[in-house]
N, C-alpha and C positions, 0 to 999 in steps of 0.2 A: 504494500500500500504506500504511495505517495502522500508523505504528508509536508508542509510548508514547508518546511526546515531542509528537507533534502533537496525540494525543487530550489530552494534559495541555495543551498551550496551547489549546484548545476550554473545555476545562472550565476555565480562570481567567478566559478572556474572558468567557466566561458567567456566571460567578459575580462576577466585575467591572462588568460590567455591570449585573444587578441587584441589587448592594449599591450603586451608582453613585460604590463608591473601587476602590484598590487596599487601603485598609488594612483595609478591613472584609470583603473577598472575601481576605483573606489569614487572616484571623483567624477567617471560616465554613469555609476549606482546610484552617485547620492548619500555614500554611505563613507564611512573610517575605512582607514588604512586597514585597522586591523580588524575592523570583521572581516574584514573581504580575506586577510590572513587567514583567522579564527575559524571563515566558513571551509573554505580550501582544505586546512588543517583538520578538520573532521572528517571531511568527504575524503580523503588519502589514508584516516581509521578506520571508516569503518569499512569501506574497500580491501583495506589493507595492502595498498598499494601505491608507490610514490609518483605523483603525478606532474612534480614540475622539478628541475634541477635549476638551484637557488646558487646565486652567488650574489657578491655585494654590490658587483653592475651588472645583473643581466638577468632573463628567468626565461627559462626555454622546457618547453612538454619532453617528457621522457617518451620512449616509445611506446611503454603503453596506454600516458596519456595522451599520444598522438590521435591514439586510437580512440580512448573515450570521447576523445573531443569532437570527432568525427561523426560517433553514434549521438551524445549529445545534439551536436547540430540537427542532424535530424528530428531527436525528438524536439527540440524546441520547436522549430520547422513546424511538425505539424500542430502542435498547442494553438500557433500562431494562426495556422490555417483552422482548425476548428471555432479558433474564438472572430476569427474574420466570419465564415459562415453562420456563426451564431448573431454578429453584430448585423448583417445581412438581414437573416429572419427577422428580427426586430425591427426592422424597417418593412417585412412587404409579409405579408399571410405566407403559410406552406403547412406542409405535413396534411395528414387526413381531418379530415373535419364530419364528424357523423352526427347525422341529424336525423328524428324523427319526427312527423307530423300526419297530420289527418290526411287518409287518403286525398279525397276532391281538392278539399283546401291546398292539401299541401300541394298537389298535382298545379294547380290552377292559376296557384299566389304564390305559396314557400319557393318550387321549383326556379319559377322565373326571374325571382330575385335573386336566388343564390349561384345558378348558372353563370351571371355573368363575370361573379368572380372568380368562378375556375377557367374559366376563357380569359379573364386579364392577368392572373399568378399562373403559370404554367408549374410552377412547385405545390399549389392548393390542391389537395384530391378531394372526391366530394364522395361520402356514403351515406344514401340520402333511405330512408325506409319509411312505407306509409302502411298506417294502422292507427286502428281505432283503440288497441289496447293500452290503457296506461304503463307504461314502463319504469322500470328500477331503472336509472339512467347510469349507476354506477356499477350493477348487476349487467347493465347491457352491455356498459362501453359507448356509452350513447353524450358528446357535446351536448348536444343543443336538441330543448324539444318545444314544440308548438301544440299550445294546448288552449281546445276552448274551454269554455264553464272555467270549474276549480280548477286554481293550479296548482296545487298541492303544498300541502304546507309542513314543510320538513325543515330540521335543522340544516342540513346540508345541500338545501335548494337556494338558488335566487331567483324571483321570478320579477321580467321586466313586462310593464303590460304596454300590450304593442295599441291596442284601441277597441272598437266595439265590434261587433257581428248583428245587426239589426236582424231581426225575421218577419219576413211578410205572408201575411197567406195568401195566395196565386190560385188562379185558373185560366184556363183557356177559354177565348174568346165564347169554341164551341160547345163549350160546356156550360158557362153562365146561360147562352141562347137558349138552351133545355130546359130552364128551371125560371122559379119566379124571381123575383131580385131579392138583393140579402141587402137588409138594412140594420139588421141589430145581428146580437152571437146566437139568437134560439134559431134561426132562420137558417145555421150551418147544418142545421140537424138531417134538413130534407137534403142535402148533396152528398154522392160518396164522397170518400176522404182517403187520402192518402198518407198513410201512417210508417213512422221509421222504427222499426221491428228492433231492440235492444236487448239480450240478455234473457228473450222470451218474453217479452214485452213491450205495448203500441207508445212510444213517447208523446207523450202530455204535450199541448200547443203553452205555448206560452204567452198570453192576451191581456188585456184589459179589459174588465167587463165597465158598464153604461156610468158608474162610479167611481171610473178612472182608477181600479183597485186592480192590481198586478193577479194574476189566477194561472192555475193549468188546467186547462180545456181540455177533456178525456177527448179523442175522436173515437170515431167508431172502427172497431179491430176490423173489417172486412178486408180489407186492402194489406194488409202489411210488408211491408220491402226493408231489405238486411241494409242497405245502400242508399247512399243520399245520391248518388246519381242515378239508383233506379228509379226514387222516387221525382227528381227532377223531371226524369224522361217521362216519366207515366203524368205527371199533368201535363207537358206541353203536348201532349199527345190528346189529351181532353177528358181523360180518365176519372178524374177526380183533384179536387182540393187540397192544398200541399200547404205545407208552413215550411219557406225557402230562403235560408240566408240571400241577403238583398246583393253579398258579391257575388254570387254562383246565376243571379237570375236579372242584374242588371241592363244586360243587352236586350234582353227578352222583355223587358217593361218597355224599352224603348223603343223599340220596333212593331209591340202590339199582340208576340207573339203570347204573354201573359198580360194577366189582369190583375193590380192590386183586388184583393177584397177585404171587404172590413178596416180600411187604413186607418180611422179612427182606433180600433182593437191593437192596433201594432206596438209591442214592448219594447224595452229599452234598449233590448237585445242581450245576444250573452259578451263579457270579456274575451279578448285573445291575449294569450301572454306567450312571453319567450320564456324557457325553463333550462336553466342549468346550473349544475356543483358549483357550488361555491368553493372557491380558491384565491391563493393569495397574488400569484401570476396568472392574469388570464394572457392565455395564450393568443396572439396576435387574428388568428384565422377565425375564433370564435368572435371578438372583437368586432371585425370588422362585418362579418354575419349579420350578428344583433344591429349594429348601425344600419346595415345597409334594410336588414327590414322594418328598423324602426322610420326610417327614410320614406320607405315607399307606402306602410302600411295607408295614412291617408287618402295617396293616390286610389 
């Protein structure tokens, strides 16, 4: 094991060496005549071997510390180069970066932000995995993860919140034209409904009823899909009534292909947050991640 003490007597031998004193490799160190002696003088003990031949003008490497000084060089050599490459990294992302998020979401928003900065670092790798399942982030191996609703509340979490997920309830044009109009939440009751199938169970709408009071709206289990992009497809299809985060169905409001219903009913939506270990260095690649989603999240 390298510890201070011997990497310092490497480095006076070496700098004693080629300044060919002690008094002038003491004076490039920074340091006394005689530690640069003192350190020499140990490094040739515990060697046990004489590495420079001393007279009172002159000091020249014996043959075998010709030799030392040679592998020396080298090792310093590469110290130098690793602590270059490391000074490097600290300036630009690299290594792997593993991320997980909700499938759609992540697919749709996480992907296309984090993309571009493995296209601008050619050193960044990206292992990106999409699921619905809450993950042990330190049990995975998992950076970074993107999580709606809770985001869990652990000693060895930080969670940064990136902004909101509105939910609107949607339909198709041709679906509203089948039915009578909906003006309050009892009126949902006569349309099918499109429901996100959980754990073996239809997830709850989340609404405002006529009291402006926050509620979860049971829909009715006939419909039920594992997948919010099943469930996306099967309204814009005209199937039934969906409750659709407003980024996944944005385009579709605006083009006609869906319908807000109920926009008065519409809650506050759920949180999205970024979720990773806390540590004392964060690593430069993670860094730049959380920025760059907390950047676009708005958008």
């Amino acid at each position: 094991m390298i510890n201070s003490d011997r990497l310092n007597t490497i480095r006076a031998f070496v700098q004693a060496a080629q300044a060919g004193g002690f008094s002038l490799a003491a004076e490039q160190l920074g340091l006394s005549r005689s530690t640069v002696g003192k350190a020499v003088a140990r490094l040739e003990s515990r060697l046990q071997v004489k590495l420079f031949q001393r007279t009172t003008r002159s000091l020249s490497l014996t043959s075998e510390g010709q030799r030392f000084y040679e592998d020396c060089l080298q090792i310093l050599a590469s110290l130098d180069a690793a602590e270059n490459r490391l000074a490097l990294h600290a300036r630009e992302p690299s290594g792997r970066l593993r991320v997980s998020a909700p499938p759609l979401f992540g697919e749709k928003w996480v992907l296309p932000v984090l993309m571009p900065l493995a296209q601008r670092w050619q050193e960044l790798s990206l292992d990106v995995q999409f699921s619905t399942k809450r993950i042990d982030l330190a049990a995975e191996g998992v950076d970074l993860a993107i999580r709606i609703g809770d985001p869990g509340h652990h000693a060895d979490l930080t969670a940064r919140h990136l902004g909101t997920q509105p939910l609107l309830l949607c339909a198709a044009p041709v679906l509203l034209d089948s039915f009578p109009a909906i003006s309050r939440l009892d009126d949902l009751t006569g349309f099918p409904h499109l429901t996100l199938l959980q754990q073996g169970r239809s997830q709850a709408w989340l609404l405002k009823n006529q009291q402006n009071e926050l509620i979860y709206w049971q829909p009715a289990d006939r419909l039920r899909l594992s997948t919010m992009s099943a469930v996306y497809a099967a309204c814009i299809a005209g199937i039934g009534i969906a409750q659709l985060p407003r980024w996944l169905v944005n385009d579709e409001l605006a083009n006609g292909q869906l319908i807000e219903v109920l926009p008065e009913s519409r809650s506050s939506g759920l949180p999205v947050y970024a979720v990773w270990l806390k540590t004392t260095a964060m690593p430069l690649r993670l860094r730049y991640a959380i920025d760059a989603l907390l950047a676009a999240f708005p958008r």
